[in-house]
GUBAKOL-18111 format. One record per residue (C-alpha): residue number from 1; x, y, z. Coordinates in Angstrom, 1 decimal. Example, Ala and Ser with C-alpha at 12.3 -4.5 7.8 and 13.67 -1.06 7.14 Angstrom:
@n 1; u 12.3; v -4.5; w 7.8
@n 2; u 13.7; v -1.1; w 7.1
# end
This chain:
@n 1; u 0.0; v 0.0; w 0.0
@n 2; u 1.7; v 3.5; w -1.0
@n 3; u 1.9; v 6.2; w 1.6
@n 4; u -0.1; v 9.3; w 1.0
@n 5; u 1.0; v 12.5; w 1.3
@n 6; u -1.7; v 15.0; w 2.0
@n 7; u -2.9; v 17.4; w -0.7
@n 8; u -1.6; v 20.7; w -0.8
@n 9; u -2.4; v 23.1; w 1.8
@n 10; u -4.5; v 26.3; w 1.1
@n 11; u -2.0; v 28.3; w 0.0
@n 12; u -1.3; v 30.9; w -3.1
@n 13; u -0.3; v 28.4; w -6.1
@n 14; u 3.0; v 30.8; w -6.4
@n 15; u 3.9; v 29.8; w -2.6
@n 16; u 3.1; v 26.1; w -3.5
@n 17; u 6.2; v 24.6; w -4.2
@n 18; u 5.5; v 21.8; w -5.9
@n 19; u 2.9; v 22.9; w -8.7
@n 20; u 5.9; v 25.5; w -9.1
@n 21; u 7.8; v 22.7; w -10.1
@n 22; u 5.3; v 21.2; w -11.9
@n 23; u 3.8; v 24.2; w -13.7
@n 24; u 7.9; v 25.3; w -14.7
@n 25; u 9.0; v 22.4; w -16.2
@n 26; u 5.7; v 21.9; w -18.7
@n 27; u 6.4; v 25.8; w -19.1
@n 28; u 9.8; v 24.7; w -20.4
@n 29; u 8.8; v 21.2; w -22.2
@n 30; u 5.6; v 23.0; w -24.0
@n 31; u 8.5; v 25.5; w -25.3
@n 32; u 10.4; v 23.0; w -26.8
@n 33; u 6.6; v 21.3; w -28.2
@n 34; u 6.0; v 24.1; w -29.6
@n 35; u 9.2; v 24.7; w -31.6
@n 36; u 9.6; v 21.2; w -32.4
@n 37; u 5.8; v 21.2; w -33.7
@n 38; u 6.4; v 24.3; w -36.2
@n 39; u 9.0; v 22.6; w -37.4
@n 40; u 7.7; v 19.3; w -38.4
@n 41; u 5.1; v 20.8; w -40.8
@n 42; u 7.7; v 22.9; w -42.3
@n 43; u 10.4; v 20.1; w -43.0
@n 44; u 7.8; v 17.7; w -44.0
@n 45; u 6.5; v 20.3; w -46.6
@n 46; u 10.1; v 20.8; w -47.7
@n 47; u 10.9; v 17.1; w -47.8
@n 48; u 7.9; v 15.8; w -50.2
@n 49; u 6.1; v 18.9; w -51.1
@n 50; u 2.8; v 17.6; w -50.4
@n 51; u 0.5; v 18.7; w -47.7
@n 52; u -1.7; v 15.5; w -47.3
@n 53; u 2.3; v 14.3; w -46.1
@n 54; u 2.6; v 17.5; w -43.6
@n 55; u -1.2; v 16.3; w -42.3
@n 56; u -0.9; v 12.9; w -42.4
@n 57; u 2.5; v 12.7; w -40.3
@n 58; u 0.9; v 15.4; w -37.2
@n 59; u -2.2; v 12.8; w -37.6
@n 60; u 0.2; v 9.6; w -37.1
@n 61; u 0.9; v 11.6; w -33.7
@n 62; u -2.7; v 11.4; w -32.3
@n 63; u -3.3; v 7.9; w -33.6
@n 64; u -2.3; v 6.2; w -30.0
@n 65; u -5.2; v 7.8; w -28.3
@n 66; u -7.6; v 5.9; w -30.1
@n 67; u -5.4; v 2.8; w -29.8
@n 68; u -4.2; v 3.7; w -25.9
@n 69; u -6.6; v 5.8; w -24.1
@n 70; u -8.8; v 2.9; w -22.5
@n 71; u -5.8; v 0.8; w -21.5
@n 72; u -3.6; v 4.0; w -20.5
@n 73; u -6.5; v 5.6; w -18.2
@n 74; u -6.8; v 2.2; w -16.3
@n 75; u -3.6; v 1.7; w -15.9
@n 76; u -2.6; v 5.4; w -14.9
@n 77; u -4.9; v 4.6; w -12.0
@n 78; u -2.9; v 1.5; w -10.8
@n 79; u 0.7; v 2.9; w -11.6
@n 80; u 2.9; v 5.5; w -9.8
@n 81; u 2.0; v 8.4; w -12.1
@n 82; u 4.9; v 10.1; w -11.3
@n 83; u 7.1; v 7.2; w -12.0
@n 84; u 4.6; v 6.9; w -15.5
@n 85; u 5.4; v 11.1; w -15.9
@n 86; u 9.4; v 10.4; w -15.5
@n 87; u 9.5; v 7.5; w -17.9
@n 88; u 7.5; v 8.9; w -20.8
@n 89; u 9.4; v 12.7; w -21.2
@n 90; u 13.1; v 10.6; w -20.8
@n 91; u 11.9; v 8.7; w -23.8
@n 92; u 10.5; v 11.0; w -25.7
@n 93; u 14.3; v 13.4; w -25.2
@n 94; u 15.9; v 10.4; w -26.6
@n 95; u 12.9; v 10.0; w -29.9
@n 96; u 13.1; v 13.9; w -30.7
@n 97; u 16.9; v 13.6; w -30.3
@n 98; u 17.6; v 10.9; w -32.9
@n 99; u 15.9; v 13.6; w -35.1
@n 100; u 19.2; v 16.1; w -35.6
@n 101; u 21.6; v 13.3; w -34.9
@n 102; u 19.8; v 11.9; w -38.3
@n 103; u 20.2; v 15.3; w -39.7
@n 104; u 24.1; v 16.3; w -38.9
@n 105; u 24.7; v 12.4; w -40.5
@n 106; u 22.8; v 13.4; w -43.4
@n 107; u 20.7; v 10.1; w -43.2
@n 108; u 16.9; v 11.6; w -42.3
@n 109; u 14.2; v 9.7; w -43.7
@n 110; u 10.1; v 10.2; w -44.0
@n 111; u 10.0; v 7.3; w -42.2
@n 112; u 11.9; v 7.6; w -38.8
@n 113; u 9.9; v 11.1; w -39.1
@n 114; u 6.5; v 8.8; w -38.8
@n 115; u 8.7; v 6.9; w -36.2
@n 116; u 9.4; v 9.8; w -34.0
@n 117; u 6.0; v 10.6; w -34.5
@n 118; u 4.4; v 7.5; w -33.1
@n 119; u 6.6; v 7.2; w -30.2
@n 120; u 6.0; v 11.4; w -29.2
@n 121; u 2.3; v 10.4; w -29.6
@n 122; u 2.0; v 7.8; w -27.6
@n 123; u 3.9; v 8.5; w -24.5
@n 124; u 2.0; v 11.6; w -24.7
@n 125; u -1.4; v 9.4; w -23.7
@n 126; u 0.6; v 8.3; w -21.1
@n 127; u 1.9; v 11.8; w -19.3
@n 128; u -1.2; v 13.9; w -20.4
@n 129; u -3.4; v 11.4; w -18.7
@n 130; u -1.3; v 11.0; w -15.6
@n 131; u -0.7; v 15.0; w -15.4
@n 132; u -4.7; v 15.4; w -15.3
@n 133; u -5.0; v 13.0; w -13.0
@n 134; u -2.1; v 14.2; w -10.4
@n 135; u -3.2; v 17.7; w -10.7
@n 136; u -5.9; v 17.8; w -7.8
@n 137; u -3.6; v 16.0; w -5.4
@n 138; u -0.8; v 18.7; w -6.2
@n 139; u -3.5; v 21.8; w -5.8
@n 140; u -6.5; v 22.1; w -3.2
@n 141; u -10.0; v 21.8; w -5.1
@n 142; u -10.7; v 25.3; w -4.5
@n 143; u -7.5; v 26.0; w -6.5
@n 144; u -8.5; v 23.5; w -9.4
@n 145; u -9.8; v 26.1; w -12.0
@n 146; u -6.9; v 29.0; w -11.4
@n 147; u -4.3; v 26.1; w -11.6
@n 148; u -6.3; v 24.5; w -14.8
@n 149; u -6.1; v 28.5; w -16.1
@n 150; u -2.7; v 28.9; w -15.8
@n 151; u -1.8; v 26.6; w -17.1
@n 152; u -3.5; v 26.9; w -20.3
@n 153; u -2.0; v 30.5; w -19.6
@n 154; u 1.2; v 28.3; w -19.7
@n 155; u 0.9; v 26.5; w -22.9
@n 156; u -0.1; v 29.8; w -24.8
@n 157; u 3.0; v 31.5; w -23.2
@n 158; u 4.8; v 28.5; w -24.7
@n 159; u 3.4; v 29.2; w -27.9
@n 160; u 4.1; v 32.9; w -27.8
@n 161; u 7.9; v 32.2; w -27.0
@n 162; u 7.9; v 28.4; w -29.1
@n 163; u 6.3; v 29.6; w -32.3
@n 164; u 8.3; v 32.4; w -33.4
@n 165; u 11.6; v 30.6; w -31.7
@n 166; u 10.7; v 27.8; w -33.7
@n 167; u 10.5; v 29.7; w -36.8
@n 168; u 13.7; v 31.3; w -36.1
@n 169; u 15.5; v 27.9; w -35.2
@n 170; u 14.5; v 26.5; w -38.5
@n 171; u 15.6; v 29.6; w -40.5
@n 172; u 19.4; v 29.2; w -39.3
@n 173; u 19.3; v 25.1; w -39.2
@n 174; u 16.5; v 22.5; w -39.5
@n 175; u 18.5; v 20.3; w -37.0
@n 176; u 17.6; v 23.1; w -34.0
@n 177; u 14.0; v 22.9; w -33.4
@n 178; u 13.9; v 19.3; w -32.5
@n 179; u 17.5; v 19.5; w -30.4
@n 180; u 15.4; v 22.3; w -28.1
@n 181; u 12.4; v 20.2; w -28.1
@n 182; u 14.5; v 17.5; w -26.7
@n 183; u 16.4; v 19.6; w -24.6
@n 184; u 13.1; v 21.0; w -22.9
@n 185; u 11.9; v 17.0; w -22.5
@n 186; u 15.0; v 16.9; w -20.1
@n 187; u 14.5; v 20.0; w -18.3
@n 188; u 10.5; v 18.3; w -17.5
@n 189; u 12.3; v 14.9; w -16.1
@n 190; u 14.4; v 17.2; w -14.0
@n 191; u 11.4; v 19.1; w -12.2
@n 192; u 9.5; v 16.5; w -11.4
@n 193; u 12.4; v 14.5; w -9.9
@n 194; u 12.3; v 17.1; w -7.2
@n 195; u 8.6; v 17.3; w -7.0
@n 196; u 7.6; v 16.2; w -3.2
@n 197; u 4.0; v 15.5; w -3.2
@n 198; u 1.8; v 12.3; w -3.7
@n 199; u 0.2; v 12.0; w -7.1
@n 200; u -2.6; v 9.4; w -6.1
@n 201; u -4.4; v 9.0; w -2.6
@n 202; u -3.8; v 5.9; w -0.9
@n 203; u -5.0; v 3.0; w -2.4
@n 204; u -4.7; v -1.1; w -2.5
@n 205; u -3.3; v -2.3; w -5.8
@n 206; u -4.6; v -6.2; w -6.3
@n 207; u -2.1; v -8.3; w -9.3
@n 208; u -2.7; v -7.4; w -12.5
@n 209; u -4.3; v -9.2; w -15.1
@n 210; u -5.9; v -8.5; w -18.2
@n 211; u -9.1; v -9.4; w -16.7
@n 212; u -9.0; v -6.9; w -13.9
@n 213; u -7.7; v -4.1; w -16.6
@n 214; u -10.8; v -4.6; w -18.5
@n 215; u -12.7; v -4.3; w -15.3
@n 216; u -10.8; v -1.5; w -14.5
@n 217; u -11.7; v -0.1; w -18.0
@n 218; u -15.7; v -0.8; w -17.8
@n 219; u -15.7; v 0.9; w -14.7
@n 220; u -14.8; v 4.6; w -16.1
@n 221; u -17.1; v 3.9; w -19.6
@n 222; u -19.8; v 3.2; w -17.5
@n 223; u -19.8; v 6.1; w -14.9
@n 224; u -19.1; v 8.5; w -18.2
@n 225; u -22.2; v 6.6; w -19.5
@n 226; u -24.2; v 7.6; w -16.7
@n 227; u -23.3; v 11.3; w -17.3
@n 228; u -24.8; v 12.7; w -20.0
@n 229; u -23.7; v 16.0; w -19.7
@n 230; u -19.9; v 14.9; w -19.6
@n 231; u -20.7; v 12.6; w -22.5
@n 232; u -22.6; v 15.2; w -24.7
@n 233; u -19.4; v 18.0; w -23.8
@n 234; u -17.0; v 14.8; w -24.9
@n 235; u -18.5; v 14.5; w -28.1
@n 236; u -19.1; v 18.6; w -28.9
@n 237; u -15.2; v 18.6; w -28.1
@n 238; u -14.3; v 15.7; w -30.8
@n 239; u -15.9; v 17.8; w -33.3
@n 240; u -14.1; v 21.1; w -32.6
@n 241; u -11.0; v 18.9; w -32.9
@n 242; u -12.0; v 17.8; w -35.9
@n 243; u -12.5; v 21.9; w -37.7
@n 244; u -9.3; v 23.1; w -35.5
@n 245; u -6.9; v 20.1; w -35.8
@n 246; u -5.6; v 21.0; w -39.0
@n 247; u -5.9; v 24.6; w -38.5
@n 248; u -2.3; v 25.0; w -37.7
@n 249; u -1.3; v 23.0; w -40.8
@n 250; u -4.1; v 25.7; w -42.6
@n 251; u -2.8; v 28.9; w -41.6
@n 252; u 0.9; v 27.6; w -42.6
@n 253; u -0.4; v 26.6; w -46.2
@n 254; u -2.5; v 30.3; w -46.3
@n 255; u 0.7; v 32.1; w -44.6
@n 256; u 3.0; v 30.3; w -47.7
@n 257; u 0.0; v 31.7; w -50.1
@n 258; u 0.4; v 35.0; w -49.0
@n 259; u 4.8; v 34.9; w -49.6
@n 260; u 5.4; v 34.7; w -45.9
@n 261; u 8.6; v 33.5; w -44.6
@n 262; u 9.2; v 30.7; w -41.5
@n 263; u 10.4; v 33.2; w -39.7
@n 264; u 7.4; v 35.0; w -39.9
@n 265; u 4.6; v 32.1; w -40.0
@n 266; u 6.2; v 31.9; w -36.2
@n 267; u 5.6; v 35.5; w -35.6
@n 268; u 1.6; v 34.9; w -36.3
@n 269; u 1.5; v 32.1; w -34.2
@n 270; u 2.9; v 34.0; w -31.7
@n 271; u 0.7; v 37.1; w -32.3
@n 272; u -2.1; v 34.2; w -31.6
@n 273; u -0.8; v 32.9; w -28.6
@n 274; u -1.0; v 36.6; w -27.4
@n 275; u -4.7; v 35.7; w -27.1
@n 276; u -4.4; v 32.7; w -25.6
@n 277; u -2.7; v 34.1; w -22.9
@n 278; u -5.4; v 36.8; w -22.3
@n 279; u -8.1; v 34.2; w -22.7
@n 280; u -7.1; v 31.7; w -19.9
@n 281; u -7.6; v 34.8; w -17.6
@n 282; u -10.8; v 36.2; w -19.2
@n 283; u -11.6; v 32.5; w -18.8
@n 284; u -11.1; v 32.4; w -14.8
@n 285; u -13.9; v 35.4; w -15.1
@n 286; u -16.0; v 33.4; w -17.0
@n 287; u -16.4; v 30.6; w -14.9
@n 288; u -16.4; v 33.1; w -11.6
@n 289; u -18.9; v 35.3; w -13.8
@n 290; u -21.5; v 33.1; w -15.8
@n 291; u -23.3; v 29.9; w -15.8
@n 292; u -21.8; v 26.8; w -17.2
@n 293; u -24.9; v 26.7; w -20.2
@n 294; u -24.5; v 30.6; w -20.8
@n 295; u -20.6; v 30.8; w -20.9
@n 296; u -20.6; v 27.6; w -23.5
@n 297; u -23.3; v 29.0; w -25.4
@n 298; u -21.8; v 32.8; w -25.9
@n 299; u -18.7; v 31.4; w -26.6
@n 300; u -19.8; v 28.8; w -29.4
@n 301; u -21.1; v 31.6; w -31.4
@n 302; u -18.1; v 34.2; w -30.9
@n 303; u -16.2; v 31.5; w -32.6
@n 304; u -18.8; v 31.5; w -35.5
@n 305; u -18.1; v 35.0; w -36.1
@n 306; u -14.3; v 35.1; w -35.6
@n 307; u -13.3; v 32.2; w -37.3
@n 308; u -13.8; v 33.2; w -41.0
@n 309; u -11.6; v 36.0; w -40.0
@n 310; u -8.7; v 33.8; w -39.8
@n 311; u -9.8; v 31.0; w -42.5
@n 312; u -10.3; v 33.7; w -45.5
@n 313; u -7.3; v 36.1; w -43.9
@n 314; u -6.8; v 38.3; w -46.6
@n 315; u -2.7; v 39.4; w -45.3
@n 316; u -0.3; v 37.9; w -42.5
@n 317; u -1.1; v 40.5; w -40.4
@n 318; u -5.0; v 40.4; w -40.2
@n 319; u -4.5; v 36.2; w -39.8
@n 320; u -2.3; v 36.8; w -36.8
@n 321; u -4.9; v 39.2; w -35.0
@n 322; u -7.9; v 36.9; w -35.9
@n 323; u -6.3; v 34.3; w -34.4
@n 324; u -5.1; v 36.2; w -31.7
@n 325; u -9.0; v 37.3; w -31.3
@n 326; u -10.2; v 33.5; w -31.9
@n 327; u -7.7; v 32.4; w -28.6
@n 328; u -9.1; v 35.1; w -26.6
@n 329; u -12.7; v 33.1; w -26.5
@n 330; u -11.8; v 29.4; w -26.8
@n 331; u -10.6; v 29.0; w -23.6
@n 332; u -13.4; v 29.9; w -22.2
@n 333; u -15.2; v 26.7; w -23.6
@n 334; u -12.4; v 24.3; w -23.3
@n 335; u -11.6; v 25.8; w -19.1
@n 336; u -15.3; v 25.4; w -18.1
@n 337; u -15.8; v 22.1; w -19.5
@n 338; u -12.5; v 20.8; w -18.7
@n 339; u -12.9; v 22.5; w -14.7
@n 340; u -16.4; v 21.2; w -14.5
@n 341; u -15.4; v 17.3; w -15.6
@n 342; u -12.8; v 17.3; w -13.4
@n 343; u -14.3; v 18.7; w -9.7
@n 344; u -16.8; v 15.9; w -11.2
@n 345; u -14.3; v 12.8; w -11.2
@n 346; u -13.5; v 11.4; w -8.0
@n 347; u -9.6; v 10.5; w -7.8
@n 348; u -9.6; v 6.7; w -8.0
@n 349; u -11.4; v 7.3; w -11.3
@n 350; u -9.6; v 10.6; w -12.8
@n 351; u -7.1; v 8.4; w -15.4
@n 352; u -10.1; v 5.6; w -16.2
@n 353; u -12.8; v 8.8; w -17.3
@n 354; u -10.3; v 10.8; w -18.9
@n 355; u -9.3; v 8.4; w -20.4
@n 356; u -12.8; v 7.7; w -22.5
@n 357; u -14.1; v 11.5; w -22.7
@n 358; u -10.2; v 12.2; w -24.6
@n 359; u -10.1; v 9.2; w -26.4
@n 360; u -13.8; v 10.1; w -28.1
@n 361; u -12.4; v 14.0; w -28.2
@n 362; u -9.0; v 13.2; w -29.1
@n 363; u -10.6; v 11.1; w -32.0
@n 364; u -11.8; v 14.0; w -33.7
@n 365; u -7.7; v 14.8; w -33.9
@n 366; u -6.4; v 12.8; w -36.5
@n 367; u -9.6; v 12.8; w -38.4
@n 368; u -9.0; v 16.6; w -38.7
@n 369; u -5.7; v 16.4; w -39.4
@n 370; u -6.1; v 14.5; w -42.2
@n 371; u -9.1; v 16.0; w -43.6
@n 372; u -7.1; v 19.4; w -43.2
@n 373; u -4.4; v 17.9; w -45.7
@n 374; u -7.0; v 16.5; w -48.3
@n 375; u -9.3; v 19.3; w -48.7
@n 376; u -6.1; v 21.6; w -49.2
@n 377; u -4.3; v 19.6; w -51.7
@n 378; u -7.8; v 18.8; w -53.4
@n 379; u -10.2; v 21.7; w -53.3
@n 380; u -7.8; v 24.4; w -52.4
@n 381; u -7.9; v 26.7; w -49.7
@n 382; u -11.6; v 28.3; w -49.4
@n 383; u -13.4; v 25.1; w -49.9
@n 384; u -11.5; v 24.2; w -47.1
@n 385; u -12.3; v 27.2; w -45.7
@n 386; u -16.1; v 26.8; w -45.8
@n 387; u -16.5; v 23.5; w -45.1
@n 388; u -14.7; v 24.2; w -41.5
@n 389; u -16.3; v 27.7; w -40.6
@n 390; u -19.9; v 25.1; w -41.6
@n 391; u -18.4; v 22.9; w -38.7
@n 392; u -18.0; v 25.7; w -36.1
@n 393; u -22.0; v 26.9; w -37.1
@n 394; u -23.2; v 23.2; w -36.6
@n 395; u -21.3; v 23.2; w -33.5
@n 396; u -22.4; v 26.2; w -32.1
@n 397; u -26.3; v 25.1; w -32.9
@n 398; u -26.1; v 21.7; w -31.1
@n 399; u -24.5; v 23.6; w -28.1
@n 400; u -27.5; v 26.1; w -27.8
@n 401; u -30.0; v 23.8; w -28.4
@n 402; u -28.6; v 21.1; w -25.8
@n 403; u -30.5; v 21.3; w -22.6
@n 404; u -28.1; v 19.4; w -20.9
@n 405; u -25.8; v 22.2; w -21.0
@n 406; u -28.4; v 25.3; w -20.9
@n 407; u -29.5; v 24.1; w -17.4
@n 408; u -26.2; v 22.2; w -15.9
@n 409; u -26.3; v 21.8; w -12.3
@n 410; u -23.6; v 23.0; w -10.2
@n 411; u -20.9; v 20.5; w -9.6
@n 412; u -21.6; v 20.3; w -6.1
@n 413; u -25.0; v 18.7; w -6.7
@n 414; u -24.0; v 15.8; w -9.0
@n 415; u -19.9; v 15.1; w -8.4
@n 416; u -21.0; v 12.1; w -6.2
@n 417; u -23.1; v 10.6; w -8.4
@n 418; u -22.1; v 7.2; w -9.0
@n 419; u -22.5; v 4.5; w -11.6
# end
């Protein structure tokens, strides 16, 4: 039986020592993502000239969550997450590191590229899950939704920083972006080494068997099953993964359109992460502010009218403001759900249901990815245009319509609810 050390303490998360350590090394490692995933379209593009390549190799990345999730979730509730956390950024240093050791020896290859790509996706299902699930043992509950905004806060800083670094990296050598990425993977293994707290409550641990997994498994579809609201807010975010999946991928084909250099397709997806940094705080004040159903709803359709904005850009600059405008409302919907799911979840449970809510949202991923890449190459750029700004509309109905999320109750009436 593992000893428990209690949860943290009521205290300012910038006095709480270890979510510092926590919060600063993802700072660093979502850097190094950031730069590492700028780059990857870019080289791909430049290796085979073909977009439905650049799509189908980020797509290869988010395969394992529809192959993992299940198994990863129940198993992230037996293991040491911590131990699972240390593991899973070591190897994915030494994956992004055989990238510019490929490079300097002149021997890179599409497929190690789609090899790289596997491996950063799937020990990704691994840490993500367990880094959900460790995060209300590391905060108080109270603290939950300022820790879940920053750091979203965190990731668009990363973006700010990674983006135009990344574009900058690639300009002087293709072999830097993924030597930081893997750089920042090491500086995350060294944080949470020195991270003191307990990332699971006590708990018995019977011998494993596939049996008991699928047990294990059953449990967390069935008390998703027996939410409707969590399961309705699942699928609504699989299908704004599938219209903003490839969006990245988009703006770099529009931005190339438009005569724009690497060095400045980073700069406008910095300029964007300006708004995501401003919209995990407006999202704090969102949550504090307005209902669950109202804040979803509003949202839903600010996105409808931003969104062609940044689809049908008609210069660099006005895409990087739209999509600077776009992040300033998104997290919003994603915060409120994502706060509201977890308070739900109790601990024993947290890897098992996140686990089947990400692997239907995370679904919607690769789909999009991939879509992204074939409407591009085969209907050019506003076709593709319309048929994702049609998604976002859709979207936007079902969420207004949906009287499971115009009259949510308040967590505190339904978070014991059991299967």
């Amino acid at each position: 039986m593992a000893k428990t050390i209690p949860p943290a303490q009521s205290v300012p998360l910038w006095r709480n020592s270890d979510y510092m350590l926590l919060w600063s090394g993802q700072l660093v490692s979502s850097v190094g993502t950031q730069v590492s995933q700028l780059a990857f379209p870019l080289f791909v593009l430049a290796l085979t000239h073909s977009p439905v390549q650049a799509g189908l190799i980020g797509a290869v990345r988010l395969f394992p969550y529809l192959l993992l999730s299940l198994p990863a979730g129940a198993l992230i509730d037996r293991w040491n997450r911590k131990r699972v956390m240390l593991i899973c950024d070591t190897g994915r240093a030494i994956s992004m590191a055989s990238i510019p050791i490929a490079l300097l020896l002149g021997n890179i290859s599409l497929i190690q590229l789609y090899v790289v790509s596997i491996i950063e996706g799937t020990l990704m299902v691994f840490f993500n899950l367990a880094e959900v699930a460790c995060l209300p043992q590391v905060v108080t509950k109270e603290q939950l939704s300022a820790a879940l905004a920053q750091n979203y806060t965190t990731y668009s800083v990363a973006s700010l920083f990674g983006s135009s670094l990344g574009g900058l990296l690639y300009s002087i050598s293709k072999v830097f972006p993924f030597l930081a990425d893997a750089v920042s993977y090491t500086a995350s293994v060294i944080s949470l080494f020195f991270i003191k707290a307990s990332f699971q409550e006590q708990r018995d641990v019977s011998s494993f068997s596939f049996y008991k997994l699928w047990l294990d498994i059953r449990e967390g579809l069935l008390w998703l099953w027996h939410q409707p609201l969590i399961r309705l807010m699942a699928v609504m975010i699989c299908g704004y993964n599938i219209v903003l999946a490839g969006s990245g991928l988009f703006m770099i084909v529009l931005a190339q359109h438009l005569h724009a250099s690497a060095f400045a397709i980073g700069l406008v997806f910095s300029a964007t992460s300006v708004g995501g940094i401003a919209g995990s705080w407006l999202a704090a004040w969102v949550q504090k502010h307005l209902s669950f159903g109202l804040s979803l709803v509003s949202v839903s359709w600010l996105m409808v009218i931003l969104v062609p904005l940044l689809f049908f850009a008609p210069t660099v600059l006005v895409m990087g403001i739209a999509g600077a405008a776009f992040l300033l409302v998104f997290p919003s919907y994603d915060l409120t759900q994502m706060t509201y799911r977890i308070r739900m979840i109790p601990d024993r449970l947290q890897g098992r249901v996140n686990s089947v809510f990400r692997l239907i949202a995370m679904g919607g991923n690769p789909f999009g990815l991939s879509l992204t890449g074939f409407l591009l190459q085969s209907v050019g750029l506003t076709i593709a245009g319309i048929v994702f700004v049609a998604g976002f509309v859709i979207l936007a109905i079902v969420t207004t319509l949906s009287p499971h999320i115009r009259h949510a109750p308040v967590v505190a009436e339904v978070k014991n609810v059991g299967i």
